[in-house]
Backbone atoms as SQL, in Angstrom:
CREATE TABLE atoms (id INTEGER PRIMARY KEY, chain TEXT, resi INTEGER, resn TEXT, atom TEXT, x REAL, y REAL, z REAL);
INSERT INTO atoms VALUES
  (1, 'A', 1, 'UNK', 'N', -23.889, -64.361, 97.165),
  (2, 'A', 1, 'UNK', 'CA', -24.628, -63.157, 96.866),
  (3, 'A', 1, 'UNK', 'C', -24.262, -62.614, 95.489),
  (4, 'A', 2, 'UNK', 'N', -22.623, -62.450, 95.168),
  (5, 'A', 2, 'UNK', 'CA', -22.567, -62.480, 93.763),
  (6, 'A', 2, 'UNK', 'C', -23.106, -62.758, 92.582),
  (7, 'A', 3, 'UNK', 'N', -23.719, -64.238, 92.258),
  (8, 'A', 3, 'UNK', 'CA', -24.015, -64.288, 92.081),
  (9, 'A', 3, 'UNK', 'C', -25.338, -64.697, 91.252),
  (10, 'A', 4, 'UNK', 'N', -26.218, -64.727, 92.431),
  (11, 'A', 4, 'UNK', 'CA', -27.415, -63.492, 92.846),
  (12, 'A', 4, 'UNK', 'C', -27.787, -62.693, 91.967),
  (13, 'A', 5, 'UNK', 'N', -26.771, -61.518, 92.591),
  (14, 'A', 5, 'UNK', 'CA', -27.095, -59.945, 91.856),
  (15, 'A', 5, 'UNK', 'C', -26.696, -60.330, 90.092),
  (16, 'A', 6, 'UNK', 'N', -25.419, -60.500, 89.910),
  (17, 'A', 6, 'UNK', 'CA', -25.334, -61.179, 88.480),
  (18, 'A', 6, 'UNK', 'C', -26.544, -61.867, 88.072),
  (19, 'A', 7, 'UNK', 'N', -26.707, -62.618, 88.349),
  (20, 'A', 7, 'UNK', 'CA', -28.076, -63.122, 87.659),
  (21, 'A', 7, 'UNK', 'C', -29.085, -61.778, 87.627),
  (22, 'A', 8, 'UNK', 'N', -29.230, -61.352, 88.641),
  (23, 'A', 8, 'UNK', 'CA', -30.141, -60.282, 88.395),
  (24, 'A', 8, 'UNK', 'C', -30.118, -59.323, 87.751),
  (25, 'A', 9, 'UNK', 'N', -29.103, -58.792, 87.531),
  (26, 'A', 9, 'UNK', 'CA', -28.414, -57.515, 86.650),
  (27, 'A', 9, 'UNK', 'C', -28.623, -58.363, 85.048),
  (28, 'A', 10, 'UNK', 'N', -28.510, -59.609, 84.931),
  (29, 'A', 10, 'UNK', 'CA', -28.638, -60.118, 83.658),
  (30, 'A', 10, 'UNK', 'C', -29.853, -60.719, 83.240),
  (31, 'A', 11, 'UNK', 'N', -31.136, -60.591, 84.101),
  (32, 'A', 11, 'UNK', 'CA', -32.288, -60.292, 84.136),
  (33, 'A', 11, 'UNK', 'C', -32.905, -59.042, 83.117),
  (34, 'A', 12, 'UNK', 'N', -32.265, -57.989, 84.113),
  (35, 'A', 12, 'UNK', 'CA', -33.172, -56.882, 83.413),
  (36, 'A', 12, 'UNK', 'C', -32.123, -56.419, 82.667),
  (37, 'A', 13, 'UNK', 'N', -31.281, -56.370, 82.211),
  (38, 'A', 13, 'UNK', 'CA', -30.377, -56.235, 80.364),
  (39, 'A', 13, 'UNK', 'C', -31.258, -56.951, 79.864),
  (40, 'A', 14, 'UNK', 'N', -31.860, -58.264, 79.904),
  (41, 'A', 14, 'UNK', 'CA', -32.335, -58.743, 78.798),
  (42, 'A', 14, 'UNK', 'C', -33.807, -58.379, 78.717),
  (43, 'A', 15, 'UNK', 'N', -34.889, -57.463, 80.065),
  (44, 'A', 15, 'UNK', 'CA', -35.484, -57.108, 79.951),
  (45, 'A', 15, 'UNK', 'C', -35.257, -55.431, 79.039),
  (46, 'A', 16, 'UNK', 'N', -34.354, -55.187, 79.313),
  (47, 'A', 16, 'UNK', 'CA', -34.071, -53.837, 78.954),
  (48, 'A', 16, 'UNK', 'C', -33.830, -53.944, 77.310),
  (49, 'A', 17, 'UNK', 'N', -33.179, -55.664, 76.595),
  (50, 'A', 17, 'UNK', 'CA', -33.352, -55.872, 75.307),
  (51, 'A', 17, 'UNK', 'C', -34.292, -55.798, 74.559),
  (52, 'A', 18, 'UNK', 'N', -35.578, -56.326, 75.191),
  (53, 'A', 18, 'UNK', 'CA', -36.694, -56.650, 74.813),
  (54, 'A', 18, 'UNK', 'C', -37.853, -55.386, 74.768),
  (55, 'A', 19, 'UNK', 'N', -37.227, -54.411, 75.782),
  (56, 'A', 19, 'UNK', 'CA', -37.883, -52.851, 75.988),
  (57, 'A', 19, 'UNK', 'C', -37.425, -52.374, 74.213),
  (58, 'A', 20, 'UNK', 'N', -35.993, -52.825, 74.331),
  (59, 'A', 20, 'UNK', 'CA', -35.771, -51.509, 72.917),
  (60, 'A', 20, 'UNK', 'C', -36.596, -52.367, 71.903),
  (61, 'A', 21, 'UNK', 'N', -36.871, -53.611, 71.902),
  (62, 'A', 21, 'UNK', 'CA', -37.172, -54.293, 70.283),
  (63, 'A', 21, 'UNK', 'C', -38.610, -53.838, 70.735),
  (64, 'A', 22, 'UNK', 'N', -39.257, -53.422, 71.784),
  (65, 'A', 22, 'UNK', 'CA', -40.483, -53.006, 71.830),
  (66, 'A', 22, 'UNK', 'C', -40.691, -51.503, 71.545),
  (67, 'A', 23, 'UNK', 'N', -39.734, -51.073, 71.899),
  (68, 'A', 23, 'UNK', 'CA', -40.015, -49.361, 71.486),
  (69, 'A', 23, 'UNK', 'C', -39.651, -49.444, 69.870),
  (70, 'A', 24, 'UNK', 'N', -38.701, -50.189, 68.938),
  (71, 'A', 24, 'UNK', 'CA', -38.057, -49.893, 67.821),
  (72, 'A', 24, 'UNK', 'C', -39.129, -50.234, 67.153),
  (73, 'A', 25, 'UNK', 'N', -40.024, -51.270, 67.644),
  (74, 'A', 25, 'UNK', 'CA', -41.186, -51.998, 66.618),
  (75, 'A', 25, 'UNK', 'C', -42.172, -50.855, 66.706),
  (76, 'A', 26, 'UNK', 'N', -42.496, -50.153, 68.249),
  (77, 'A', 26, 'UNK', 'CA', -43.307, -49.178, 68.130),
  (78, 'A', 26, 'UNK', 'C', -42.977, -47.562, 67.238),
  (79, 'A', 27, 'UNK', 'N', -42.097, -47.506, 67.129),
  (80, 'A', 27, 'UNK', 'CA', -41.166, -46.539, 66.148),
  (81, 'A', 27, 'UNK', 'C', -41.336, -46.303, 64.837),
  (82, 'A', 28, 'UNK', 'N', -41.702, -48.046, 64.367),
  (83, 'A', 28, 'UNK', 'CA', -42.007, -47.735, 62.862),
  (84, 'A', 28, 'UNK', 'C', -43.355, -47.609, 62.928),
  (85, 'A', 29, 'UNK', 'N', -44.126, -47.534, 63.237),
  (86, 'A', 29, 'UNK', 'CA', -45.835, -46.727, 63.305),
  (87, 'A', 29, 'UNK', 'C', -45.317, -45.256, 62.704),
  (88, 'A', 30, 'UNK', 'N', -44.604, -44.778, 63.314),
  (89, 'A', 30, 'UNK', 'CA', -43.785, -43.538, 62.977),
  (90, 'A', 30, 'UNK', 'C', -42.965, -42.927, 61.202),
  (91, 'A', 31, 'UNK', 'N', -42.453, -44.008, 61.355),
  (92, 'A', 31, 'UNK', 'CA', -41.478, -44.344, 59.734),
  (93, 'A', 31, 'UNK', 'C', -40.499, -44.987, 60.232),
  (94, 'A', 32, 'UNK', 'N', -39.565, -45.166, 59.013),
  (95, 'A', 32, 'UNK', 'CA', -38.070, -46.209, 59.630),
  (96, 'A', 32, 'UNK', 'C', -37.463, -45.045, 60.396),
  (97, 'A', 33, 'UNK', 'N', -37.151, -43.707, 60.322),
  (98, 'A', 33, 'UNK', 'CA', -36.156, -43.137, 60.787),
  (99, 'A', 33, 'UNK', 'C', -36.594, -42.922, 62.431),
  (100, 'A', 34, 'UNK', 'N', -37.851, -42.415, 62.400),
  (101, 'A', 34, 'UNK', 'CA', -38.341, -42.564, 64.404),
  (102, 'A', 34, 'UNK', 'C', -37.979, -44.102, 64.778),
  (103, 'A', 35, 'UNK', 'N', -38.057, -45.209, 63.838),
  (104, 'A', 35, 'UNK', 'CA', -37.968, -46.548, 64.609),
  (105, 'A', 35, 'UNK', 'C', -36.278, -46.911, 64.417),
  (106, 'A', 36, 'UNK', 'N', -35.549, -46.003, 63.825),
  (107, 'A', 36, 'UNK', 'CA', -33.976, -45.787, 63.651),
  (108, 'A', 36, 'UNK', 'C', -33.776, -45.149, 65.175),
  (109, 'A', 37, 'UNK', 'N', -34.353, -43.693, 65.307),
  (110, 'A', 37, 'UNK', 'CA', -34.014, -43.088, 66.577),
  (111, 'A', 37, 'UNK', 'C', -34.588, -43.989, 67.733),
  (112, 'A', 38, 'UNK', 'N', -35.167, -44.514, 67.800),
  (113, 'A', 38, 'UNK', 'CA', -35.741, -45.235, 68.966),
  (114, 'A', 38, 'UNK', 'C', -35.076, -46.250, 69.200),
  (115, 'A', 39, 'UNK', 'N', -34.780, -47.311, 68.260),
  (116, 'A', 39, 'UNK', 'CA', -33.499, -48.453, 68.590),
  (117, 'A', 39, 'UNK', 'C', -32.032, -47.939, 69.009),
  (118, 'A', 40, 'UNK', 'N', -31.645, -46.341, 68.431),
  (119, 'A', 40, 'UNK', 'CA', -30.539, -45.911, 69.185),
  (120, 'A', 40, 'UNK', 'C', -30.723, -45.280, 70.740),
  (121, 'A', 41, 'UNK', 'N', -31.853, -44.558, 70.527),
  (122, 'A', 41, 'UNK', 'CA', -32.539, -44.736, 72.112),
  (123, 'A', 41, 'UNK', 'C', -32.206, -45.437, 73.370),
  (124, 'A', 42, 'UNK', 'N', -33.114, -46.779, 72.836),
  (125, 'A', 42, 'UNK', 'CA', -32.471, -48.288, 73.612),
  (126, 'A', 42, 'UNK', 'C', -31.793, -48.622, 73.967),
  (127, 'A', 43, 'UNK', 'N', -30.787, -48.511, 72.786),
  (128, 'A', 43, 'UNK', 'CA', -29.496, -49.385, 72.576),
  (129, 'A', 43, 'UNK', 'C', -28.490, -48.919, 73.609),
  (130, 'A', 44, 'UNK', 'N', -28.338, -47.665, 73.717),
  (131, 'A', 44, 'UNK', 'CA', -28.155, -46.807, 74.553),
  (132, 'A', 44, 'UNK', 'C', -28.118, -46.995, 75.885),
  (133, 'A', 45, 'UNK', 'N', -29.451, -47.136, 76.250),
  (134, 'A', 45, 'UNK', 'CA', -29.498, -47.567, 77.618),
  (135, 'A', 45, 'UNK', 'C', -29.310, -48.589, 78.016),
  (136, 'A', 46, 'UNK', 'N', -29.381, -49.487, 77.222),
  (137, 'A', 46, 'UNK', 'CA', -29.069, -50.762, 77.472),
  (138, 'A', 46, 'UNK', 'C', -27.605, -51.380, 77.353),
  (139, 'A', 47, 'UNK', 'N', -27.088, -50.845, 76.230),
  (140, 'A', 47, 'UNK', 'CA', -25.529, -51.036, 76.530),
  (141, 'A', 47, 'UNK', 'C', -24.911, -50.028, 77.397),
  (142, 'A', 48, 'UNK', 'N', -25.186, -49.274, 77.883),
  (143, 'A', 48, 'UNK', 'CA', -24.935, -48.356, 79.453),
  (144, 'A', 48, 'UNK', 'C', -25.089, -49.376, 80.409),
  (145, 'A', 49, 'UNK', 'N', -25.954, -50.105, 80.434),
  (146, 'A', 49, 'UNK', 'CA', -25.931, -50.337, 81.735),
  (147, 'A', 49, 'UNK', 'C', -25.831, -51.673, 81.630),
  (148, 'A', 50, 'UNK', 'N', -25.288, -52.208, 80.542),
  (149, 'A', 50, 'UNK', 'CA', -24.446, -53.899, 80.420),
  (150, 'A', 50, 'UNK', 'C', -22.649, -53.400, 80.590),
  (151, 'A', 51, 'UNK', 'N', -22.354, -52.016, 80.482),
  (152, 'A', 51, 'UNK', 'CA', -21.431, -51.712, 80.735),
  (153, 'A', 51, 'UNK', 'C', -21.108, -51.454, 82.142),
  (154, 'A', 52, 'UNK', 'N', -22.430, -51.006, 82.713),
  (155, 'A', 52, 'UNK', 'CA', -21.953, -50.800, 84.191),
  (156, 'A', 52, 'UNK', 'C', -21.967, -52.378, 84.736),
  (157, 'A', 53, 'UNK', 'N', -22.834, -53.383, 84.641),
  (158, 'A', 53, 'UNK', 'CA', -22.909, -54.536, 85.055),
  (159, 'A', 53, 'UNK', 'C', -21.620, -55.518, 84.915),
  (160, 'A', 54, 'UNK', 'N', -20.879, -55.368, 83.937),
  (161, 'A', 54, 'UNK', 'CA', -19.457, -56.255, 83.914),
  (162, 'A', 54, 'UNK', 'C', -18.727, -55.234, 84.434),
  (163, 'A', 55, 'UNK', 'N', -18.801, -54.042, 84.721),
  (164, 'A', 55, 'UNK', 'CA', -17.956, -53.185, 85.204),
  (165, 'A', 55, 'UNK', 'C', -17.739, -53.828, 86.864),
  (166, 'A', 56, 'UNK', 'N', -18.730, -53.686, 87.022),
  (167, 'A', 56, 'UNK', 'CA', -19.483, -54.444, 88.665),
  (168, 'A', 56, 'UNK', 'C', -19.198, -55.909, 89.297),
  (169, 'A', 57, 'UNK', 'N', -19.571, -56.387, 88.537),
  (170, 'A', 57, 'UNK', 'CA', -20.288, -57.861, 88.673),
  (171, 'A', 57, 'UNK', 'C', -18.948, -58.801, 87.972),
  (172, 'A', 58, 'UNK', 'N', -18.477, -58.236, 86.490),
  (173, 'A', 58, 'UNK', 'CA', -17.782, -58.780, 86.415),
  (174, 'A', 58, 'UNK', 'C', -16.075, -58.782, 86.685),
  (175, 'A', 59, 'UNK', 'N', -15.694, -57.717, 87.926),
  (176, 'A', 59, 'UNK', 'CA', -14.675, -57.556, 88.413),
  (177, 'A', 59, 'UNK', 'C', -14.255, -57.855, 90.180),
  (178, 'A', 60, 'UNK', 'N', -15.790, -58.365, 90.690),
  (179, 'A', 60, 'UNK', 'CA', -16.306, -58.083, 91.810),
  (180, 'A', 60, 'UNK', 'C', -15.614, -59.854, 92.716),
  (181, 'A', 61, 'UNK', 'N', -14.788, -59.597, 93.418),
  (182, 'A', 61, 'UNK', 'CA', -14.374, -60.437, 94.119),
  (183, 'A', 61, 'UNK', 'C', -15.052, -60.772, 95.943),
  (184, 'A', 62, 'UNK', 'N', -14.927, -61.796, 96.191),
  (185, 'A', 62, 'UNK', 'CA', -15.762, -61.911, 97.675),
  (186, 'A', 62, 'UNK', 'C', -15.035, -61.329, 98.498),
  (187, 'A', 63, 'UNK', 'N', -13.167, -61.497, 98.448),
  (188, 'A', 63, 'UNK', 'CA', -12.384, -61.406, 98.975),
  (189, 'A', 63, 'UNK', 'C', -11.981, -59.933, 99.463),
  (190, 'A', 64, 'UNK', 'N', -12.491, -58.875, 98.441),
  (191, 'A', 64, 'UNK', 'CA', -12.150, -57.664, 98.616),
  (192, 'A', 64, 'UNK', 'C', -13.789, -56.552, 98.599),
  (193, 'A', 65, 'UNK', 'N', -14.171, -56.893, 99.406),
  (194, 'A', 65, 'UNK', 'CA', -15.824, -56.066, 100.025),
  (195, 'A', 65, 'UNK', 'C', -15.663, -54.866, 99.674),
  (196, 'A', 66, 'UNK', 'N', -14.336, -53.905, 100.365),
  (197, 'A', 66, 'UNK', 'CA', -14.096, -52.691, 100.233),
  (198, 'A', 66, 'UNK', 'C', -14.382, -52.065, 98.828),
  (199, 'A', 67, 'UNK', 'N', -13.962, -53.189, 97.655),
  (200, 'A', 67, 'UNK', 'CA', -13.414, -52.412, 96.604),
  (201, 'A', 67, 'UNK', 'C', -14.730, -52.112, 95.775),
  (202, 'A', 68, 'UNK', 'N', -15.883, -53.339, 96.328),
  (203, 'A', 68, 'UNK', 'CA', -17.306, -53.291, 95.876),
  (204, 'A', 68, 'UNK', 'C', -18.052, -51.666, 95.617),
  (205, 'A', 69, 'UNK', 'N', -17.656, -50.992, 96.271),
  (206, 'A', 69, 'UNK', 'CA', -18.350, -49.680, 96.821),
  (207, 'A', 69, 'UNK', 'C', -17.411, -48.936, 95.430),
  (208, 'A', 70, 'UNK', 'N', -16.110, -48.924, 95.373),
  (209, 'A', 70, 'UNK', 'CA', -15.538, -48.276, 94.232),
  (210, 'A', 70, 'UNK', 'C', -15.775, -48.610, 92.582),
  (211, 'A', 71, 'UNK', 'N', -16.053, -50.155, 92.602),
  (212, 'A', 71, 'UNK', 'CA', -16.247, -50.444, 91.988),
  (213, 'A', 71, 'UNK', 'C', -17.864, -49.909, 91.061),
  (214, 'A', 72, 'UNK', 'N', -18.678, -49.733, 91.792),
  (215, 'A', 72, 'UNK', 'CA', -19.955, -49.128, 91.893),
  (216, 'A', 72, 'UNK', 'C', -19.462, -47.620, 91.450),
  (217, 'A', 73, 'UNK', 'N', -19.359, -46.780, 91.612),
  (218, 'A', 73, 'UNK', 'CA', -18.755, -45.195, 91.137),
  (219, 'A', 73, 'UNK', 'C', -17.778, -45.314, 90.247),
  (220, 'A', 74, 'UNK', 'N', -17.336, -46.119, 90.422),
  (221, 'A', 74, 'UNK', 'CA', -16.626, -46.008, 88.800),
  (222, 'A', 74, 'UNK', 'C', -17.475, -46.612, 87.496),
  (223, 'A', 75, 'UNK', 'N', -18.089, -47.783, 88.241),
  (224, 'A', 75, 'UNK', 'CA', -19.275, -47.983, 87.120),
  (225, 'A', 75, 'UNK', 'C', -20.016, -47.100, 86.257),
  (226, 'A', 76, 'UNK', 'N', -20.383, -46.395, 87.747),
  (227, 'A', 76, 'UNK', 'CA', -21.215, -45.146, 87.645),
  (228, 'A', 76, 'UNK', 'C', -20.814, -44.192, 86.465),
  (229, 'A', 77, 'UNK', 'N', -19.598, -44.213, 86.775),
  (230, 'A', 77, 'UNK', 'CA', -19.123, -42.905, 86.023),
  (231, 'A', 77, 'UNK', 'C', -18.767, -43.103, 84.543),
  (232, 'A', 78, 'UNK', 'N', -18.351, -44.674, 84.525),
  (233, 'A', 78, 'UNK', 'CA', -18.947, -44.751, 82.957),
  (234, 'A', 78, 'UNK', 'C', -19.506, -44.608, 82.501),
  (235, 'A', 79, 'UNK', 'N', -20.851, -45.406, 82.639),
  (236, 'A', 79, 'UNK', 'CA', -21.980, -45.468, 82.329),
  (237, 'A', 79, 'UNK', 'C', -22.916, -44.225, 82.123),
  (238, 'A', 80, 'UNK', 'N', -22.338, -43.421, 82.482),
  (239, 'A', 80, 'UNK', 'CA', -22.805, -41.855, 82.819),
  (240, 'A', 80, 'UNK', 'C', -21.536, -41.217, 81.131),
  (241, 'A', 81, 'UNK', 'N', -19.871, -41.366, 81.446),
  (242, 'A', 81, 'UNK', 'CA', -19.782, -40.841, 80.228),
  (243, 'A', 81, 'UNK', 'C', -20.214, -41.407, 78.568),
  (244, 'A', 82, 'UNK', 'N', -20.348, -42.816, 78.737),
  (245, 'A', 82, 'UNK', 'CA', -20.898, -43.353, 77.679),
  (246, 'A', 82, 'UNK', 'C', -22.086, -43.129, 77.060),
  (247, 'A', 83, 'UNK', 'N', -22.923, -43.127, 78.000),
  (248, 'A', 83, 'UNK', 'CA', -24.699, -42.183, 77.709),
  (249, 'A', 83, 'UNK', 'C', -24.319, -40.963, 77.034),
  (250, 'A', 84, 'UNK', 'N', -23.482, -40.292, 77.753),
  (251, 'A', 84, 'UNK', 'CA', -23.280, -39.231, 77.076),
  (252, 'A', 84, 'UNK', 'C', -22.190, -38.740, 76.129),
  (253, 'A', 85, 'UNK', 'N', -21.269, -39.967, 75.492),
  (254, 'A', 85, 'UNK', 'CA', -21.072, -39.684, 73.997),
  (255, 'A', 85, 'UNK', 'C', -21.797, -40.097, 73.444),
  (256, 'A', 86, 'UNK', 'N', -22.620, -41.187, 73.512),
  (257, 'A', 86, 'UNK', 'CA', -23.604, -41.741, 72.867),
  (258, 'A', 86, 'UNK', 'C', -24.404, -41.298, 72.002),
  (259, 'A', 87, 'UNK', 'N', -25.138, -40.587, 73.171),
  (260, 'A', 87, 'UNK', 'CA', -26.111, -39.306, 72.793),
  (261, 'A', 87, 'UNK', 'C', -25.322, -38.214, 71.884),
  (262, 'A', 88, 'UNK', 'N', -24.337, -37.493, 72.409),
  (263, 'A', 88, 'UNK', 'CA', -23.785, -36.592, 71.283),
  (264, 'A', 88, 'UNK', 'C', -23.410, -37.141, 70.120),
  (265, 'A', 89, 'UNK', 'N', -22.855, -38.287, 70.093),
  (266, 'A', 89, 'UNK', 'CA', -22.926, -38.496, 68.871),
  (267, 'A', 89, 'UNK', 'C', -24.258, -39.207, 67.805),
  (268, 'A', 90, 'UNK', 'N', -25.060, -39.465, 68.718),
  (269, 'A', 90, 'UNK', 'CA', -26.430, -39.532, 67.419),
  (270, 'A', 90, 'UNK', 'C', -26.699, -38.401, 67.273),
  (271, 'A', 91, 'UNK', 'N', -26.658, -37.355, 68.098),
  (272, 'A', 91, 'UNK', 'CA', -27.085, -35.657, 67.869),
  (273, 'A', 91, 'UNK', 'C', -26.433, -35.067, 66.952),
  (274, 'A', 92, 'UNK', 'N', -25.307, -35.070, 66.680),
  (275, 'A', 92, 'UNK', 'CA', -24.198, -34.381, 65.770),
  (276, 'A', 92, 'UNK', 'C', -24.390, -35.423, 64.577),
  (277, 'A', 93, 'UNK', 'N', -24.361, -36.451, 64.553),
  (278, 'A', 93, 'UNK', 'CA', -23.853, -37.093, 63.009),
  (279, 'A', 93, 'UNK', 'C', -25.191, -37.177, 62.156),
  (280, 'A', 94, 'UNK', 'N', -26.267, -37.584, 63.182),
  (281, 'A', 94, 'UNK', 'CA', -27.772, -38.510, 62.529),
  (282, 'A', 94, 'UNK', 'C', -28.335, -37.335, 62.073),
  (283, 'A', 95, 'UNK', 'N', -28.716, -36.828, 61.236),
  (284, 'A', 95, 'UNK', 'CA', -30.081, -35.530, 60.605),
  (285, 'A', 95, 'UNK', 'C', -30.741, -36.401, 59.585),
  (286, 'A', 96, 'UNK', 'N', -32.095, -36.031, 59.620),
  (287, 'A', 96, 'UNK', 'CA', -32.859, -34.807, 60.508),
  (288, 'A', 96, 'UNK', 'C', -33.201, -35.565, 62.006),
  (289, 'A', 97, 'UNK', 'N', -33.183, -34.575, 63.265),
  (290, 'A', 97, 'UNK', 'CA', -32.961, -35.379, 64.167),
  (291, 'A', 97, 'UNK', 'C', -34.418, -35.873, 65.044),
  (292, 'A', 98, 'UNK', 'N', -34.572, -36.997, 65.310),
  (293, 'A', 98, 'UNK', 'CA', -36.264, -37.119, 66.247),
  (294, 'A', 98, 'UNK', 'C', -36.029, -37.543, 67.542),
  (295, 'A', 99, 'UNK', 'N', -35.897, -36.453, 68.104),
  (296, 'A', 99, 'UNK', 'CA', -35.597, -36.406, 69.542),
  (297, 'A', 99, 'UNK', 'C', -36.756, -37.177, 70.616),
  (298, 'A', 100, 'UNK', 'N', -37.976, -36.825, 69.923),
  (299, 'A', 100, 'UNK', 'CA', -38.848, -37.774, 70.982),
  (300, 'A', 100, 'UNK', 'C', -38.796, -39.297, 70.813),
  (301, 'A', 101, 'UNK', 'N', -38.199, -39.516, 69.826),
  (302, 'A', 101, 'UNK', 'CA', -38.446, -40.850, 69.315),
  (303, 'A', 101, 'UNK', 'C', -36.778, -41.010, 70.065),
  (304, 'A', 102, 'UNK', 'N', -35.622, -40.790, 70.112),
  (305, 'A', 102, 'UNK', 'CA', -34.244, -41.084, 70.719),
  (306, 'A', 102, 'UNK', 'C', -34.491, -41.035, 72.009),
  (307, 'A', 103, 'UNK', 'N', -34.824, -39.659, 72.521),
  (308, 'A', 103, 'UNK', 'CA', -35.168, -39.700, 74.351),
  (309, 'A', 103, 'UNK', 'C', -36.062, -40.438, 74.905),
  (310, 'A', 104, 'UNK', 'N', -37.495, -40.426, 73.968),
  (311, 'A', 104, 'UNK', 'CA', -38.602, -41.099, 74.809),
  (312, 'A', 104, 'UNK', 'C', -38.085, -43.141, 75.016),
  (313, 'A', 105, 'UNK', 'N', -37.715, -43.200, 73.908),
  (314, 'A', 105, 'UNK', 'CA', -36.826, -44.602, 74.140),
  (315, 'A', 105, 'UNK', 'C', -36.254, -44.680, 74.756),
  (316, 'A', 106, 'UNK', 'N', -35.044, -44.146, 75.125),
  (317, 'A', 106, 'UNK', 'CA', -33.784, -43.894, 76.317),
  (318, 'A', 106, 'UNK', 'C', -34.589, -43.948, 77.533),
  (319, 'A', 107, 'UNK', 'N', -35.410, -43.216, 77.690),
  (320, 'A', 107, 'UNK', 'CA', -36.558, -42.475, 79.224),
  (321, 'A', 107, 'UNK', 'C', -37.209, -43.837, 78.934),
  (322, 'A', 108, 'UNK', 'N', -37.722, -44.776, 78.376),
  (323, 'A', 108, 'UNK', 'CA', -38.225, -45.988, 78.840),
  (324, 'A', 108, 'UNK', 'C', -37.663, -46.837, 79.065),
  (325, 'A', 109, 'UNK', 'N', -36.520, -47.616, 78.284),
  (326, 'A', 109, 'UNK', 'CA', -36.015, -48.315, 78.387),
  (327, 'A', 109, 'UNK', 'C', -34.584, -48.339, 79.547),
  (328, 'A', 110, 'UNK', 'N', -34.844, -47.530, 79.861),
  (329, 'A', 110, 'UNK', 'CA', -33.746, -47.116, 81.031),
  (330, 'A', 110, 'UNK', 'C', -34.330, -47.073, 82.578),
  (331, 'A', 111, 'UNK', 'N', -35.375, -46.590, 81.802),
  (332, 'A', 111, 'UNK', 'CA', -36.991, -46.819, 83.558),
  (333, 'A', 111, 'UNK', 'C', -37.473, -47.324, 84.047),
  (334, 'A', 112, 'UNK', 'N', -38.298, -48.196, 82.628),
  (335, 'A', 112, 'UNK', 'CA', -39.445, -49.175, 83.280),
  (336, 'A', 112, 'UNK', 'C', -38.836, -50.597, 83.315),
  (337, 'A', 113, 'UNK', 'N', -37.624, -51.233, 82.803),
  (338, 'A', 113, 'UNK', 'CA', -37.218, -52.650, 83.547),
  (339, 'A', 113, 'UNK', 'C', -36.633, -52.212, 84.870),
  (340, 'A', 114, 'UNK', 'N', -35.769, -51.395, 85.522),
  (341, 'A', 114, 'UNK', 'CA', -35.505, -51.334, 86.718),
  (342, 'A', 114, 'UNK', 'C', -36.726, -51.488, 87.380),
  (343, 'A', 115, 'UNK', 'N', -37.642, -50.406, 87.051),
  (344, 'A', 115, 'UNK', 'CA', -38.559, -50.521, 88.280),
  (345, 'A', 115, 'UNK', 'C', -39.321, -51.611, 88.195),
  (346, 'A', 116, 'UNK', 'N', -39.646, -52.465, 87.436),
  (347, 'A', 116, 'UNK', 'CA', -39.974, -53.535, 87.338),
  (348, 'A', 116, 'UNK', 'C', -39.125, -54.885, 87.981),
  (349, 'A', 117, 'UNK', 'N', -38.074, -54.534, 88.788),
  (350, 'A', 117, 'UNK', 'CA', -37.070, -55.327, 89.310),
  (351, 'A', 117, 'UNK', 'C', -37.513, -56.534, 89.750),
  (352, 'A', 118, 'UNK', 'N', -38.035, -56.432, 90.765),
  (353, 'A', 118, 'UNK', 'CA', -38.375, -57.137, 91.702),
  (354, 'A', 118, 'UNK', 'C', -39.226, -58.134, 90.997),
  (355, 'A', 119, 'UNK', 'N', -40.100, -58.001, 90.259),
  (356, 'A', 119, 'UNK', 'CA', -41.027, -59.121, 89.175),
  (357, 'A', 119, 'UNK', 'C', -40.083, -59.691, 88.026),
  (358, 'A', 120, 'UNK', 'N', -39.343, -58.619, 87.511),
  (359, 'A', 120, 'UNK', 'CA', -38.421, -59.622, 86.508),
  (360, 'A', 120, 'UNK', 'C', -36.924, -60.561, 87.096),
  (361, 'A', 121, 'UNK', 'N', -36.813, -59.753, 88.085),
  (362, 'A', 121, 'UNK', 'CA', -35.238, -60.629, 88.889),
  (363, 'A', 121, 'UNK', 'C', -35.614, -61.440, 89.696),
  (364, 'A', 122, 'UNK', 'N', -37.243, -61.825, 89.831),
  (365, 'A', 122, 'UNK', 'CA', -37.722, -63.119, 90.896),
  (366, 'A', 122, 'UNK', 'C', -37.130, -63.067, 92.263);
């Protein structure tokens, strides 16, 4: 079952790669700096949640079931503080700042490969 889910979790990261080079390309319609905020957007979500996946997946033994469940909330809780230095720090350092172009990236690329699971993880 390991992995399984590994494979699957390394499914949609690489769908979730292909989200940001799709939002960053859609960005420069914008100028370079919306298609700047939009690849940090991405990047974002996507290395969030390649962080929660080796957090997971790559510590995850058959032998110890119990620890699966901890392992998961602590994931969690990275992945949760990393988003959010992330974010503060493109907010504080990057001016002038384009928030629809940073969030609306983040809000896609963080959305639509999960829910797309089941078609991209076969």
């Amino acid at each position: 079952m390991q992995n399984l889910d590994a494979l699957r979790a390394k499914r949609i990261l690489i769908a979730q790669a292909v989200a940001t080079a799709i939002v960053t390309l859609a960005g420069l319609w914008f100028g370079p700096r919306a298609a700047l905020f939009a690849f940090l957007g991405g990047a974002t979500a996507t290395l969030a949640n390649a962080l929660f996946a080796y957090w997971v997946f790559g510590r995850y033994q058959a032998a110890e079931p119990g620890k699966l469940v901890f392992q998961f909330y602590g994931g969690e809780l990275l992945k949760l503080a990393f988003i959010a230095a992330t974010l503060a720090a493109v907010i504080i350092w990057l001016e002038p700042l384009q928030p629809m172009a940073l969030f609306g990236a983040f809000f896609v690329v963080y959305v639509v490969p999960p829910l797309l699971a089941n078609r991209i993880a076969g």
